[in-house]
TIPA-281473 format. One record per atom (N, C-alpha, C, O): atom name; x, y, z; residue in three letters; chain. Coordinates in steps of 0.02 Angstrom, whole numbers, always signed. Example, Ala and Ser with C-alpha at 12.3 -4.5 7.8 and 13.67 -1.06 7.14 Angstrom:
BEGIN
{pt "N"; {+660; -284; +390}; "ala"; "A"}
{pt "CA"; {+615; -225; +390}; "ala"; "A"}
{pt "C"; {+660; -165; +390}; "ala"; "A"}
{pt "O"; {+712; -166; +423}; "ala"; "A"}
{pt "N"; {+642; -112; +354}; "ser"; "A"}
{pt "CA"; {+684; -53; +357}; "ser"; "A"}
{pt "C"; {+645; +2; +394}; "ser"; "A"}
{pt "O"; {+670; +57; +402}; "ser"; "A"}
# end
This chain:
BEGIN
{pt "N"; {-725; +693; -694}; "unk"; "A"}
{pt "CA"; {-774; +742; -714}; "unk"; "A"}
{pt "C"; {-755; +812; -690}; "unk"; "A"}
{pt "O"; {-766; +860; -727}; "unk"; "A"}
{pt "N"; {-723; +819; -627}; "unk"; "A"}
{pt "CA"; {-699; +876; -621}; "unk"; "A"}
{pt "C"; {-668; +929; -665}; "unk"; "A"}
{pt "O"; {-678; +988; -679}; "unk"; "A"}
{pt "N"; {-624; +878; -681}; "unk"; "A"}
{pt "CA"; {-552; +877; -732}; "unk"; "A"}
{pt "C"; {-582; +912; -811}; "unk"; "A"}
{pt "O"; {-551; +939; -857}; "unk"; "A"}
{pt "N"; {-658; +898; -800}; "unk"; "A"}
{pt "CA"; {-666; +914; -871}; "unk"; "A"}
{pt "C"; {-694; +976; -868}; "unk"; "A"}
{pt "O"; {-708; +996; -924}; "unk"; "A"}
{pt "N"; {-706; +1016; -823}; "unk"; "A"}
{pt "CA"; {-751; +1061; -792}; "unk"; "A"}
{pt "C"; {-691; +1114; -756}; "unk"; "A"}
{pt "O"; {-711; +1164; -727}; "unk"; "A"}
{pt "N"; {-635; +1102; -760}; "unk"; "A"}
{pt "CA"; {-566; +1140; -783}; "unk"; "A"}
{pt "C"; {-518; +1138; -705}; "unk"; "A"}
{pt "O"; {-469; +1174; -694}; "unk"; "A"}
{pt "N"; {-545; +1092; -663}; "unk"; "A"}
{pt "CA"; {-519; +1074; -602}; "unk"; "A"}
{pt "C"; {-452; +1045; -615}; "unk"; "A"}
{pt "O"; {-441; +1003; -659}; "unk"; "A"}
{pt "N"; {-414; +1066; -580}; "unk"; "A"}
{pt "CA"; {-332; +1053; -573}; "unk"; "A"}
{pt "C"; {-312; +1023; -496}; "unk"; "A"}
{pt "O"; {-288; +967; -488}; "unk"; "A"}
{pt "N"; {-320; +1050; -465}; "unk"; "A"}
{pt "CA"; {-297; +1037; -388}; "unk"; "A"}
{pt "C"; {-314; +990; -368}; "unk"; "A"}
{pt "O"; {-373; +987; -386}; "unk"; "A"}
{pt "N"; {-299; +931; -329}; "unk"; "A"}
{pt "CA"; {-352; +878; -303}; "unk"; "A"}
{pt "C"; {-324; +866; -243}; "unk"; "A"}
{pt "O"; {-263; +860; -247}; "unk"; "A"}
{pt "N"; {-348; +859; -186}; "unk"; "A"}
{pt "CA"; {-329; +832; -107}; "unk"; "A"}
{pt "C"; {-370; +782; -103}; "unk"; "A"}
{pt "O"; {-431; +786; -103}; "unk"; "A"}
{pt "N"; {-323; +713; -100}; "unk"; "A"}
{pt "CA"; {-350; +648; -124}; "unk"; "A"}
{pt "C"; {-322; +630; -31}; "unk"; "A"}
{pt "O"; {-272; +653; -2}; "unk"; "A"}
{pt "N"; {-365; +592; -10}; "unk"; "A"}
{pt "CA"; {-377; +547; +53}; "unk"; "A"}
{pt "C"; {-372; +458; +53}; "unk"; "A"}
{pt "O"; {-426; +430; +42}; "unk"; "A"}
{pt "N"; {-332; +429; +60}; "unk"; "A"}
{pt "CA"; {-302; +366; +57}; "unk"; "A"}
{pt "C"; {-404; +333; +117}; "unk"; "A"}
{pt "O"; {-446; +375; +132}; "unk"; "A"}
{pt "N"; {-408; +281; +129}; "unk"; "A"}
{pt "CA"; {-435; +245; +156}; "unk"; "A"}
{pt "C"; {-410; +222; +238}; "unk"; "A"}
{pt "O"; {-351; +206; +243}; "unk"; "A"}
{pt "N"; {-441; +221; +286}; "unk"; "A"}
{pt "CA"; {-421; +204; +345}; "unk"; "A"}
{pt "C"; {-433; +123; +333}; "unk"; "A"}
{pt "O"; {-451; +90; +284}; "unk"; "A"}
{pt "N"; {-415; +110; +392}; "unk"; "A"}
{pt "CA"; {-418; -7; +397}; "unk"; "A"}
{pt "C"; {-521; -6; +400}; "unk"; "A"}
{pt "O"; {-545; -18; +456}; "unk"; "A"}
{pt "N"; {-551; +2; +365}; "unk"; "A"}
{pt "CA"; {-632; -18; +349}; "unk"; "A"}
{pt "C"; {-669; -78; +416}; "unk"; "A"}
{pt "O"; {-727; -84; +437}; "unk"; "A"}
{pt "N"; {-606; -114; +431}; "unk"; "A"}
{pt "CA"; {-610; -180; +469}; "unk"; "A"}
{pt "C"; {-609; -142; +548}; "unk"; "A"}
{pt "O"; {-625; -173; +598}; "unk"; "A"}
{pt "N"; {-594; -90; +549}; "unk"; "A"}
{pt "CA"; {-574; -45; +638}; "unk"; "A"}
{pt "C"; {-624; -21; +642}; "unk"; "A"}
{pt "O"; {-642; -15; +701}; "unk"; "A"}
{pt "N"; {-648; -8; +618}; "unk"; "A"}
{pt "CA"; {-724; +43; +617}; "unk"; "A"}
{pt "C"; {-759; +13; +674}; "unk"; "A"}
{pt "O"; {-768; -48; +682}; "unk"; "A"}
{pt "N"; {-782; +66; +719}; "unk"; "A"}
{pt "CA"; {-804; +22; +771}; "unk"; "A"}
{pt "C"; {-855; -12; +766}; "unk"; "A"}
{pt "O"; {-850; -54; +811}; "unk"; "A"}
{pt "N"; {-912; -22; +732}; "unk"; "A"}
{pt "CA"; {-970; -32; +717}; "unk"; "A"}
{pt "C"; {-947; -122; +707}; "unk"; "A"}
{pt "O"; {-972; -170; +735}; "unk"; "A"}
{pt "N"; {-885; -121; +651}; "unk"; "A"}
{pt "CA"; {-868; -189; +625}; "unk"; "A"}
{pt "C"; {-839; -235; +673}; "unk"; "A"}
{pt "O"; {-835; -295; +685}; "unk"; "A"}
{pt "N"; {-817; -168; +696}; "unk"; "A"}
{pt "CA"; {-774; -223; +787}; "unk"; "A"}
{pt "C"; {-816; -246; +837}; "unk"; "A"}
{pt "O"; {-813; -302; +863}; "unk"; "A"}
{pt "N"; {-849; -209; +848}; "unk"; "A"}
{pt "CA"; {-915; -231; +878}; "unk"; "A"}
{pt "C"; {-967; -295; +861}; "unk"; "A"}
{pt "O"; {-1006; -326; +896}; "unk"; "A"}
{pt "N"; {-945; -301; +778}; "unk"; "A"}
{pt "CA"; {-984; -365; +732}; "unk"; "A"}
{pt "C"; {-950; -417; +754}; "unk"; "A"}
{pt "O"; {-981; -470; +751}; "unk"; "A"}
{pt "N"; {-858; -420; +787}; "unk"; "A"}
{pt "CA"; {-826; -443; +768}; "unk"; "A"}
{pt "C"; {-797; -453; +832}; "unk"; "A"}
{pt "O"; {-736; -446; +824}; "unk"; "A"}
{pt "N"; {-812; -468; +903}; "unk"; "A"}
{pt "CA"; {-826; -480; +946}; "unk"; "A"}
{pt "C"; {-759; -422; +987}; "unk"; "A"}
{pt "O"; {-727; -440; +1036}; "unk"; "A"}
{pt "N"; {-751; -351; +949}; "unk"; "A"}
{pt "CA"; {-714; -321; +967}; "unk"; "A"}
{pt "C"; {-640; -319; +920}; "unk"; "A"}
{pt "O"; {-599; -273; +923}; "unk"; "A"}
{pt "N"; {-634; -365; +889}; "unk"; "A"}
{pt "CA"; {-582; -377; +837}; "unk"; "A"}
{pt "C"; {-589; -344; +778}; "unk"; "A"}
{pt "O"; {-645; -323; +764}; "unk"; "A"}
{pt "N"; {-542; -334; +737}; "unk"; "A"}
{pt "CA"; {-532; -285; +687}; "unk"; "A"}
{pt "C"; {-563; -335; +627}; "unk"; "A"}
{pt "O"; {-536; -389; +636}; "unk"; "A"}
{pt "N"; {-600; -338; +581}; "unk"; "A"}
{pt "CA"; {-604; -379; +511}; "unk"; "A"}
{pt "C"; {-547; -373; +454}; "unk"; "A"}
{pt "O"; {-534; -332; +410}; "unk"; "A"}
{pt "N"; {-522; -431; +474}; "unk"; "A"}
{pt "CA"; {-466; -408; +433}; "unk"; "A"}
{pt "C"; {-482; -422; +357}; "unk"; "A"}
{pt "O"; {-438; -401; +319}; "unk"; "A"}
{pt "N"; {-531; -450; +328}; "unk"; "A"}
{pt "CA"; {-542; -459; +263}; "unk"; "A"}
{pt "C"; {-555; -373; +216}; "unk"; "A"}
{pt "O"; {-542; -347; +162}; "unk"; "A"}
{pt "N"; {-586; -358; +278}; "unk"; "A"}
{pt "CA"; {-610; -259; +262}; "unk"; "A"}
{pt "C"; {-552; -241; +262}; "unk"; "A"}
{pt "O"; {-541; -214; +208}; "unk"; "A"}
{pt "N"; {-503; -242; +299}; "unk"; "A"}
{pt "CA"; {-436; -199; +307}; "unk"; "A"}
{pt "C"; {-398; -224; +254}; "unk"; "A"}
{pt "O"; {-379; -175; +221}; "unk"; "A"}
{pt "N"; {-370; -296; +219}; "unk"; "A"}
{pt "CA"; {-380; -309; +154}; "unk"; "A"}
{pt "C"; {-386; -284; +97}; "unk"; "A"}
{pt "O"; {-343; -287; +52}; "unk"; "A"}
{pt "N"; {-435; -260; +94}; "unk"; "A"}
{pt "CA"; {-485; -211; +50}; "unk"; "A"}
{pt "C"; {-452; -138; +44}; "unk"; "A"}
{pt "O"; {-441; -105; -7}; "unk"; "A"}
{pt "N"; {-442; -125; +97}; "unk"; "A"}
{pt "CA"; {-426; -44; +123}; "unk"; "A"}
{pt "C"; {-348; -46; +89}; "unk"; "A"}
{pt "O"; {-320; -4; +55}; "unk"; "A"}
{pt "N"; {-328; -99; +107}; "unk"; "A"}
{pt "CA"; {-253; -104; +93}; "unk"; "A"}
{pt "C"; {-219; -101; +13}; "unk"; "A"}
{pt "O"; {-170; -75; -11}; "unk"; "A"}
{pt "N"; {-288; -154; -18}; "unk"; "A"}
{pt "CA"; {-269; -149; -87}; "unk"; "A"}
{pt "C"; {-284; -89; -115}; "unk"; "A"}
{pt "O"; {-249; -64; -159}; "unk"; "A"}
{pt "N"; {-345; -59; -88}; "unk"; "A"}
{pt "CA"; {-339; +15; -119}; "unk"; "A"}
{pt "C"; {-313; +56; -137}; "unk"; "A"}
{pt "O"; {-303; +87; -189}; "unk"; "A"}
{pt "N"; {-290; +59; -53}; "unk"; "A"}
{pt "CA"; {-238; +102; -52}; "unk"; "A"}
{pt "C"; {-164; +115; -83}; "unk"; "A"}
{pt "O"; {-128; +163; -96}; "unk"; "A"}
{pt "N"; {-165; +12; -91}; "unk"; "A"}
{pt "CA"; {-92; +17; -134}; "unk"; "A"}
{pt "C"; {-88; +47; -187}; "unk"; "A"}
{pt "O"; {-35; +76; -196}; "unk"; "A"}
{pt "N"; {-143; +52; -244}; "unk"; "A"}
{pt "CA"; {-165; +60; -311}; "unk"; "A"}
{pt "C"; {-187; +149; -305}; "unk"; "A"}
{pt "O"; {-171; +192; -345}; "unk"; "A"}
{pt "N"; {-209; +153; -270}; "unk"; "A"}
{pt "CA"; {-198; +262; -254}; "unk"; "A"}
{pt "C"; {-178; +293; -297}; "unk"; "A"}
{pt "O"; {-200; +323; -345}; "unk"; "A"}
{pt "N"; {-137; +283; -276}; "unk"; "A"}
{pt "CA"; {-52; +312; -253}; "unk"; "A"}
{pt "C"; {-49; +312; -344}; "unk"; "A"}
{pt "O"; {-67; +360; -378}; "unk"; "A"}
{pt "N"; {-22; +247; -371}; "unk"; "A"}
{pt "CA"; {+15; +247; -426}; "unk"; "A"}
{pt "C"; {-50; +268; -494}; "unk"; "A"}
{pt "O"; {-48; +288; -553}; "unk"; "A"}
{pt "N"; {-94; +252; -453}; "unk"; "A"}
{pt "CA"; {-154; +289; -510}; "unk"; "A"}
{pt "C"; {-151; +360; -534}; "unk"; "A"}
{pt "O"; {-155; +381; -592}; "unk"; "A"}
{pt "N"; {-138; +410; -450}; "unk"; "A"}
{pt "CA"; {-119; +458; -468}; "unk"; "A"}
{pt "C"; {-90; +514; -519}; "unk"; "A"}
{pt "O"; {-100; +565; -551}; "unk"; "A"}
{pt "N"; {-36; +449; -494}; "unk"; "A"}
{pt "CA"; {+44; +491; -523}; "unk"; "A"}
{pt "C"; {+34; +446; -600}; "unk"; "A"}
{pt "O"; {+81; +453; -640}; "unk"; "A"}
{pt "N"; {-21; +404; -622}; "unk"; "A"}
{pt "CA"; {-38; +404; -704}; "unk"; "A"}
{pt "C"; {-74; +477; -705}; "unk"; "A"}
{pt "O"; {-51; +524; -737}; "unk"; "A"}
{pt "N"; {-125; +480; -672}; "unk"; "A"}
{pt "CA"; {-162; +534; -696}; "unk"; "A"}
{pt "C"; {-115; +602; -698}; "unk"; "A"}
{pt "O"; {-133; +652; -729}; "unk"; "A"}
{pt "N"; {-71; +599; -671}; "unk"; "A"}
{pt "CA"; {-32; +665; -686}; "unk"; "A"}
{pt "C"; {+20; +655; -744}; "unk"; "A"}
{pt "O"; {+38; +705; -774}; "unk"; "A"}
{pt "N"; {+36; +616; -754}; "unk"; "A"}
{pt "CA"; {+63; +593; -834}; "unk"; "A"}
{pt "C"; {+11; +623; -889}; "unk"; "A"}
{pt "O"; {+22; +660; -937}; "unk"; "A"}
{pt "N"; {-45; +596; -866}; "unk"; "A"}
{pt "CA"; {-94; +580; -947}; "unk"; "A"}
{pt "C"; {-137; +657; -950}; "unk"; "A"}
{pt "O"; {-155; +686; -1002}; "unk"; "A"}
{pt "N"; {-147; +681; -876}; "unk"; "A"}
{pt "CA"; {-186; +746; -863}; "unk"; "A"}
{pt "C"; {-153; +818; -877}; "unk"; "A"}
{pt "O"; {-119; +838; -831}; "unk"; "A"}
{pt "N"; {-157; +857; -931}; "unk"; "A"}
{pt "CA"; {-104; +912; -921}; "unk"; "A"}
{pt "C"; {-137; +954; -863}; "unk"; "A"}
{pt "O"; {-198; +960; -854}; "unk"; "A"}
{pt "N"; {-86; +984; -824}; "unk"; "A"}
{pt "CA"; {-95; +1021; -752}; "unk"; "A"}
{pt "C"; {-120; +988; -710}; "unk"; "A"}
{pt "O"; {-117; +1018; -656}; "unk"; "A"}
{pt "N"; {-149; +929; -705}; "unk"; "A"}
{pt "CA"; {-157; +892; -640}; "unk"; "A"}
{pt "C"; {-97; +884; -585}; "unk"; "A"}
{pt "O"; {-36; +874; -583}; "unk"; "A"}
{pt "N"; {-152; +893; -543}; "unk"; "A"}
{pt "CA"; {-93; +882; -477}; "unk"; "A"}
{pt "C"; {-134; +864; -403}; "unk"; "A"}
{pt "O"; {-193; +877; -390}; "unk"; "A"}
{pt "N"; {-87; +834; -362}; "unk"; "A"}
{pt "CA"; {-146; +834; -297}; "unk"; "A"}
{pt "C"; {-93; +823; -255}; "unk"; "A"}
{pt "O"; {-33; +826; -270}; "unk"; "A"}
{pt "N"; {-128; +805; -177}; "unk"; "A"}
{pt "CA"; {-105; +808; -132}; "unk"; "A"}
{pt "C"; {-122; +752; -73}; "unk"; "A"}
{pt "O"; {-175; +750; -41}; "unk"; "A"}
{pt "N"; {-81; +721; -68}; "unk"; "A"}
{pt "CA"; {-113; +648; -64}; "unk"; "A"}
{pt "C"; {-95; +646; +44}; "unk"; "A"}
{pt "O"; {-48; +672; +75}; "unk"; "A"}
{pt "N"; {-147; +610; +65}; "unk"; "A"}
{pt "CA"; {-167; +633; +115}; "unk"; "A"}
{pt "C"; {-165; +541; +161}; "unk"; "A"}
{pt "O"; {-205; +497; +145}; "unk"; "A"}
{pt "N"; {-117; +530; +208}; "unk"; "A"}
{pt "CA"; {-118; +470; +205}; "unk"; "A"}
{pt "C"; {-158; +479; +305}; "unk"; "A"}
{pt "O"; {-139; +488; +363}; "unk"; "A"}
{pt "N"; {-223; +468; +262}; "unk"; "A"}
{pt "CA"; {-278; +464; +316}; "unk"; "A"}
{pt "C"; {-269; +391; +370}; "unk"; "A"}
{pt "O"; {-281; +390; +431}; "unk"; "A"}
{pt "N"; {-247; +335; +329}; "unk"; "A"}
{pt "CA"; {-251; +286; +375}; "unk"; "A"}
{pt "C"; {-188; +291; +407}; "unk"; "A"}
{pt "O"; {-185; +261; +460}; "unk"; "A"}
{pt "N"; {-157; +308; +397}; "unk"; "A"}
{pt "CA"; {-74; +296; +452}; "unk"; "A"}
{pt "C"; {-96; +345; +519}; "unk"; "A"}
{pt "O"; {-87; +328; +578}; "unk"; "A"}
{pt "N"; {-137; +434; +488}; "unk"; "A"}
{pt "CA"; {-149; +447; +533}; "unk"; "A"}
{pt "C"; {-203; +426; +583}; "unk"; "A"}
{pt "O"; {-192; +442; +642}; "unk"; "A"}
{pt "N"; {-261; +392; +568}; "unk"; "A"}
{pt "CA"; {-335; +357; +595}; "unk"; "A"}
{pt "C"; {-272; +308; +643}; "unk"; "A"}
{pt "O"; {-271; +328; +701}; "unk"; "A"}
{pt "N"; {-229; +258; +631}; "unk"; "A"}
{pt "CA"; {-195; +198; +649}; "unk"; "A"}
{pt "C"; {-160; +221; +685}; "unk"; "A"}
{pt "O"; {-150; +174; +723}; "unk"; "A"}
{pt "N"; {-117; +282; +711}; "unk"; "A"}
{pt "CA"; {-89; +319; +746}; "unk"; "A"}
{pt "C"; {-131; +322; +803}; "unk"; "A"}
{pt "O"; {-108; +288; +849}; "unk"; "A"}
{pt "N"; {-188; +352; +818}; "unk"; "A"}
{pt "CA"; {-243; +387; +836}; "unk"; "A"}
{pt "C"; {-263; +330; +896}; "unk"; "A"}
{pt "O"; {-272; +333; +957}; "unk"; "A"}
{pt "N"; {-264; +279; +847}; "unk"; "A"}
{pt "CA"; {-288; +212; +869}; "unk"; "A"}
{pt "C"; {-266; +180; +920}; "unk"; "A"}
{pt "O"; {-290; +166; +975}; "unk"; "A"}
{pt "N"; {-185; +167; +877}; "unk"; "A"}
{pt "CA"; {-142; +141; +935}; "unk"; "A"}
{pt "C"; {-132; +193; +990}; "unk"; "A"}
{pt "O"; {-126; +157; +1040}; "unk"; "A"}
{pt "N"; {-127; +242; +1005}; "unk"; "A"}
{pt "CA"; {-113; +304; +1051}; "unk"; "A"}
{pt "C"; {-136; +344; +1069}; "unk"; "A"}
{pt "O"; {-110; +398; +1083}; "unk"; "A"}
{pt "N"; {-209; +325; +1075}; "unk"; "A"}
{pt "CA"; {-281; +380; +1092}; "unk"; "A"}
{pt "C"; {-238; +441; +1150}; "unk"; "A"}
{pt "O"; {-232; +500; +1133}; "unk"; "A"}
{pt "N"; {-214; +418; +1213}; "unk"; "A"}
{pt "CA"; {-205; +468; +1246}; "unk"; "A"}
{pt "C"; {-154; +520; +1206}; "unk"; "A"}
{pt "O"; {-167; +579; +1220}; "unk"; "A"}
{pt "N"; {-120; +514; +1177}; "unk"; "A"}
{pt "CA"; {-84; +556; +1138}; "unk"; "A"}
{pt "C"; {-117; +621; +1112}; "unk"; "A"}
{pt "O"; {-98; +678; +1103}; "unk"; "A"}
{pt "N"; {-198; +575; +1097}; "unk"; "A"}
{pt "CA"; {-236; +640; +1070}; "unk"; "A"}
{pt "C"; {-286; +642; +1122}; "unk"; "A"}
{pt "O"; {-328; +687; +1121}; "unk"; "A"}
# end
């Protein structure tokens, strides 16, 4: 809908692991859900190549793809870092 409303630019955000969330870890006697992270995973695989259709099929589309979970999973594993 953007797209039709003459938007070009897009800064697209991948999915973090859904299953880390602390709320779920907490469901999850501290453990990650991996059926959610699953989820996150297939998404994420499918992103990506959705994209780069929509920039085929879209004239002037373009974006900027933002790989949120590597950085959230970084973060994760290496809190003191940050």
């Amino acid at each position: 809908r953007a797209y039709d409303f003459g938007a070009r630019k897009f800064v697209v955000f991948n999915l973090p692991q859904a299953g880390c969330a602390p709320f779920f870890k907490r469901q999850n006697n501290g453990s990650c859900v991996d059926l959610l992270n699953e989820g996150s995973t297939l998404f994420n695989n499918a992103l990506r190549p959705a994209l780069e259709n929509l920039s085929e099929d879209l004239p002037g589309f373009s974006f900027v793809y933002i790989n949120t979970s590597g950085i959230i999973n970084e973060i994760i594993n290496d809190p003191t870092t940050y």
